[in-house]
C-alpha positions in Angstrom: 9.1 -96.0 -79.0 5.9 -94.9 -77.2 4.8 -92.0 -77.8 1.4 -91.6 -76.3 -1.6 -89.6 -77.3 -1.4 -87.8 -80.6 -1.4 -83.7 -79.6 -2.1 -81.9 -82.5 -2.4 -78.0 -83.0 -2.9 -75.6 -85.9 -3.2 -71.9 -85.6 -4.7 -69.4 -88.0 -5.4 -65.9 -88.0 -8.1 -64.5 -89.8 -8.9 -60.9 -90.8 -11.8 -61.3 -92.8 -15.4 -61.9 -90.5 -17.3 -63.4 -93.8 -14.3 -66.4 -93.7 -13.1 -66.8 -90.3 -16.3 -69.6 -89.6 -15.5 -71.4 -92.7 -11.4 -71.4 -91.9 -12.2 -72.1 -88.2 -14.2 -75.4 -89.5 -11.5 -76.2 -91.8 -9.0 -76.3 -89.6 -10.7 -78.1 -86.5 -11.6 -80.9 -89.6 -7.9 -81.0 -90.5 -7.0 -81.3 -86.7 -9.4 -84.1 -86.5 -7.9 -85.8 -90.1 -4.6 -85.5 -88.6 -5.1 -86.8 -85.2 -7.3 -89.9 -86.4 -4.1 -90.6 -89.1 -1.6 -90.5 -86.0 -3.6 -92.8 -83.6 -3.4 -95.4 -85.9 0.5 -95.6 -85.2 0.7 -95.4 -81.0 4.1 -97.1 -81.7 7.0 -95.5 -83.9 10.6 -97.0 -84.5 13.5 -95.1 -83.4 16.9 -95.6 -85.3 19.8 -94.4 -83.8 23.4 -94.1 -86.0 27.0 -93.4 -83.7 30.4 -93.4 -85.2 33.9 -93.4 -82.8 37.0 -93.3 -83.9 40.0 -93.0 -81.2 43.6 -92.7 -82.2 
């Protein structure tokens, strides 16, 4: 299965002014890391299980 363009998004709330610049660059570097990890795979298998059973 296709699944196009690797959307990736990671929220953080900080409450501390002498950390929020490092956090921010932490997590747009993990963002990055993640996204450069998924676009590796633009293809994924899908495996689908059913089970019937009538009288």
């Amino acid at each position: 299965m296709y699944h196009g363009k690797a959307n990736v998004s990671i929220a953080a709330t900080i409450n501390d002014a002498t950390l929020a610049n490092q956090i921010k660059d932490d997590v747009n570097k993990e963002i990055q890391q993640v996204k450069d990890k998924i676009e590796d795979y633009p293809l994924y298998p899908v495996i689908m299980v059913g089970v019937t059973y009538r009288f």
